[in-house]
LOZA-208689 format. One record per residue (C-alpha): residue number from 1; x, y negated, z. Coordinates in steps of 0.05 Angstrom, whole numbers. Each point is the difference from the previous one (the first is absolute). Layout:
BEGIN
<NUM, <X, Y, Z>>
...
//
This chain:
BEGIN
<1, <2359, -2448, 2270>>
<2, <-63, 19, 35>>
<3, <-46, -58, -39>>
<4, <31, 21, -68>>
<5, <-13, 73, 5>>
<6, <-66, -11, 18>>
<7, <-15, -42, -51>>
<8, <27, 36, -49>>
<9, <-33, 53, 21>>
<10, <-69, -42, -6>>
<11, <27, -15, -68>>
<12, <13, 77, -14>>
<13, <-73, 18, 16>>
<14, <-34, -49, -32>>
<15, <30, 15, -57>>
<16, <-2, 74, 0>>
<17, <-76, -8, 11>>
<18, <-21, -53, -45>>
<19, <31, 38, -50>>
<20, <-31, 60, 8>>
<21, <-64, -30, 6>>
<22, <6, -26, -68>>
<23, <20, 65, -31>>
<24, <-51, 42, 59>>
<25, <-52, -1, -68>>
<26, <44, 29, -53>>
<27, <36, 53, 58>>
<28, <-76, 16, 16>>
<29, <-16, 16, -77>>
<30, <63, 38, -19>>
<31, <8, 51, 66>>
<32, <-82, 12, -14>>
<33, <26, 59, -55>>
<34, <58, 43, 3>>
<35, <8, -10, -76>>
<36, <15, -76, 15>>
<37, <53, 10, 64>>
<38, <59, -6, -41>>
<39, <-29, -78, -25>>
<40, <-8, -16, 74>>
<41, <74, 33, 17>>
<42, <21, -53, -51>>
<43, <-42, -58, 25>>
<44, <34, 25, 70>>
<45, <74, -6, -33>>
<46, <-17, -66, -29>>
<47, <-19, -21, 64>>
<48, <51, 23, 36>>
<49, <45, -46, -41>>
<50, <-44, -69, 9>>
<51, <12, 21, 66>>
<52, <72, -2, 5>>
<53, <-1, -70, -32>>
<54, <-52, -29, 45>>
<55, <32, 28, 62>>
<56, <64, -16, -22>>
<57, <28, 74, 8>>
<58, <37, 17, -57>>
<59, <14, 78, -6>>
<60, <73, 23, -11>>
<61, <-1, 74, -20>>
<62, <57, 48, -5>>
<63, <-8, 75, -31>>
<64, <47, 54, 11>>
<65, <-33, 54, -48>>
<66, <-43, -10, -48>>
<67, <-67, 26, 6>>
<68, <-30, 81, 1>>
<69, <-51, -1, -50>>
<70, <-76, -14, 25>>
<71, <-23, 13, 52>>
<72, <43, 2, 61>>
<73, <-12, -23, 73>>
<74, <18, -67, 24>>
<75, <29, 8, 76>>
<76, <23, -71, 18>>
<77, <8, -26, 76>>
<78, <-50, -47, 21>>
<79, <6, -67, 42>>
<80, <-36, -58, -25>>
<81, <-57, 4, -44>>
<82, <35, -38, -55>>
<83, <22, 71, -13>>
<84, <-73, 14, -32>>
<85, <-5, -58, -37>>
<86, <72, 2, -38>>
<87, <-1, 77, -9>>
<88, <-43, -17, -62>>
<89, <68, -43, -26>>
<90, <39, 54, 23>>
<91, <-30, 55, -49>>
<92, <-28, -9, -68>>
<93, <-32, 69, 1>>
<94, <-63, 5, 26>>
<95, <-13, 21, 68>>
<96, <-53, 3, 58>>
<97, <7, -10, 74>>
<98, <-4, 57, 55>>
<99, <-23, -41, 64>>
<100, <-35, 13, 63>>
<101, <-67, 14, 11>>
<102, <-8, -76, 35>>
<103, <16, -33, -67>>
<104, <-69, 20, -21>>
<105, <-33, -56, 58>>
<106, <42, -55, -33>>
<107, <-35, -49, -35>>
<108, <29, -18, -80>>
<109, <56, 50, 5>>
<110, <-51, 59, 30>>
<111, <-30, -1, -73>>
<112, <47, 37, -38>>
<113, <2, 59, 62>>
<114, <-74, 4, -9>>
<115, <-8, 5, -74>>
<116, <58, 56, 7>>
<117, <49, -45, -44>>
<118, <43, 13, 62>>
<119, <-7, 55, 48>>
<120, <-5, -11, 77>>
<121, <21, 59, 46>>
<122, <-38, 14, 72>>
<123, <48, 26, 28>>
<124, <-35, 13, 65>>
<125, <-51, 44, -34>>
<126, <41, 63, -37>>
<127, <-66, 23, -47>>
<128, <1, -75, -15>>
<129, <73, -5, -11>>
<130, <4, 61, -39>>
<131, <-57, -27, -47>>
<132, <50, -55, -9>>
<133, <70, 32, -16>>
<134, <-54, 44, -57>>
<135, <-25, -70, -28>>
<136, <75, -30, -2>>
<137, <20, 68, -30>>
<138, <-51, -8, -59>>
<139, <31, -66, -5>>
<140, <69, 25, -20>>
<141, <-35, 53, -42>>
<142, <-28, -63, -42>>
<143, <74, -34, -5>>
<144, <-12, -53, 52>>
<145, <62, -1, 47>>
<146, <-17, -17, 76>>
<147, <31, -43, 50>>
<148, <3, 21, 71>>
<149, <33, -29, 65>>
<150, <27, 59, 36>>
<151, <6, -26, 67>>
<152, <-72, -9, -6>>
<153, <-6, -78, 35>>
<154, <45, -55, 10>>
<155, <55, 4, 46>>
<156, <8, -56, 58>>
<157, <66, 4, -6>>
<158, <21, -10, -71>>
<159, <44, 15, -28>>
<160, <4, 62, 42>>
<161, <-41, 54, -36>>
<162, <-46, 45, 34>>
<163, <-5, 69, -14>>
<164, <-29, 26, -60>>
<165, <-62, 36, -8>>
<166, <4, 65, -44>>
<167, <-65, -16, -38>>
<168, <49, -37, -61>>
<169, <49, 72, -6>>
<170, <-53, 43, 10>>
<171, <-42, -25, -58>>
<172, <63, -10, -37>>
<173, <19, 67, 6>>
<174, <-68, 38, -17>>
<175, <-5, -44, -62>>
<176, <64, 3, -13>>
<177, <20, -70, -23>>
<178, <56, -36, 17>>
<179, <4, -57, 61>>
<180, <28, -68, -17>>
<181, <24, -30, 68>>
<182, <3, -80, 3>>
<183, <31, -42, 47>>
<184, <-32, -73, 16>>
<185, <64, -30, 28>>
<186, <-28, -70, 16>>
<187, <-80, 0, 8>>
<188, <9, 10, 71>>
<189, <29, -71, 6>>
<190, <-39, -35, -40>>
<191, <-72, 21, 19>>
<192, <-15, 33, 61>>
<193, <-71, 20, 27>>
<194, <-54, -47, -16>>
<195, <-18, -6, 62>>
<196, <61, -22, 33>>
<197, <-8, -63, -18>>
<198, <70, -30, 27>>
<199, <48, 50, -24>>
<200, <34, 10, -63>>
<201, <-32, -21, -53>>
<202, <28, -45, -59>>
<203, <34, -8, -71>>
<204, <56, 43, -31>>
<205, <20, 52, -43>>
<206, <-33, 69, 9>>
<207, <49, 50, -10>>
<208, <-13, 76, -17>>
<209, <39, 61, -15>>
<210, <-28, 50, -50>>
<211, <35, 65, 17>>
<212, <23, 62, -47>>
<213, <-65, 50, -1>>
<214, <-4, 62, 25>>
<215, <-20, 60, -24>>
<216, <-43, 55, 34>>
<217, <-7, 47, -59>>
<218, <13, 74, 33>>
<219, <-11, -29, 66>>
<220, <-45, 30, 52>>
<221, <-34, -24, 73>>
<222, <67, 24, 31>>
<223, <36, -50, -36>>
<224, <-44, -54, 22>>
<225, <39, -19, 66>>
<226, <62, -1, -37>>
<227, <-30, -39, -58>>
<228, <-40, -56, 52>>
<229, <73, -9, 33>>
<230, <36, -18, -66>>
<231, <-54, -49, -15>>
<232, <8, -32, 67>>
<233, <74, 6, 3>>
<234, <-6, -38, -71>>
<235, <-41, -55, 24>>
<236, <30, -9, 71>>
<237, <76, 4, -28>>
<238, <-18, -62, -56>>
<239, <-37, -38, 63>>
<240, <67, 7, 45>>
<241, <45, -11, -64>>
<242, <-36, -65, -7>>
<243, <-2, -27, 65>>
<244, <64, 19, 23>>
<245, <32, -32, -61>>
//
């Protein structure tokens, strides 16, 4: 299988790229004013979808709740990075991206960190990383829900999920909006790190769990151990459910 993942994988990135490069101009003009973010979400969604085609991942999506009202915090485990690109045809709402601070060096995708569309997070800095959790609060203040990875990288061994960072329950907590957990069930198999060129990558059906919400009205930084457990408990229980099936 070795020559078909890789090629596949050839196929993945020059696809991925080509088509951002086309659409680099319009992302460039629509992040360059806050008042035009929600266009460039959309142009995001919409690409997100091509996406899907071209790749030849089609997303199957199953909701247990419907939806708090706007805005809430995405907490979703994260394995492949076909988790970034089909969050956008996970939610219709608009959203932004809580990443870390290297996202900022990348070259296409770094664009949207630096013109503060998304908000990256040094966390090795705590002034810095504090300036950060006040910009992604002012985003939830202006109705823009945010997407964070709570185990803060990608694990090597997915789907085994790393512990979670309390950055996500914290924020959730002070602001007090609710936390959406998601599942990715299959992304893990189907695209693996870029750069490991030979394993897992390929076709198939990306499947995703969108879980009941949870509410952290009344809830204070004592509950936030409790609360970051339940999310992970969530997410972890759906990934065993799955794979023990």
């Amino acid at each position: 299988m070795a020559p078909f993942i890789f090629l596949y994988k050839l196929y993945f990135g020059i696809i991925f790229f080509s088509s951002f490069i086309a659409l680099y101009p319009f992302f460039l003009l629509l992040v360059s004013t806050p008042k035009w973010h929600p266009a460039a979400f959309r142009l995001k969604r919409g690409w997100s979808f091509a996406l899907q085609v071209l790749l030849f991942i089609p997303l199957s999506k199953r909701t247990e709740a419907a939806l708090p009202n706007e805005p809430y915090i995405i907490c979703s485990n994260h394995a492949s990075y076909l988790d970034i690109i089909l969050m956008y045809s996970v939610f219709s709402n608009r959203f932004i991206f809580m990443g870390k601070h290297e996202l900022l060096k990348w070259p296409l995708l770094g664009l949207f960190f630096k013109k503060e569309m998304d908000i990256a997070v040094n966390r090795t800095n705590k002034i810095e990383a504090v300036k950060s959790l006040i910009k992604v609060g002012n985003k939830l203040e202006d109705g823009w829900s945010v997407v964070i990875f709570p185990e803060g990288t990608m694990p090597q061994h997915a789907p085994q999920l790393l512990e979670f960072k309390n950055g996500a329950f914290s924020l959730a907590i002070k602001k007090q909006v609710p936390i959406v957990p998601v599942t990715f069930l299959t992304n893990w198999k189907l695209f693996s790190d870029h750069a490991q060129v030979f394993q897992r990558g390929r076709p198939g059906v990306s499947k995703v769990i969108i879980h009941a919400p949870i509410e952290t009205k009344g809830m204070t930084e004592q509950d936030l151990v409790p609360l970051r457990e339940q999310v992970f408990n969530t997410i972890n229980n759906a990934l065993k459910l799955y794979e023990n099936r």
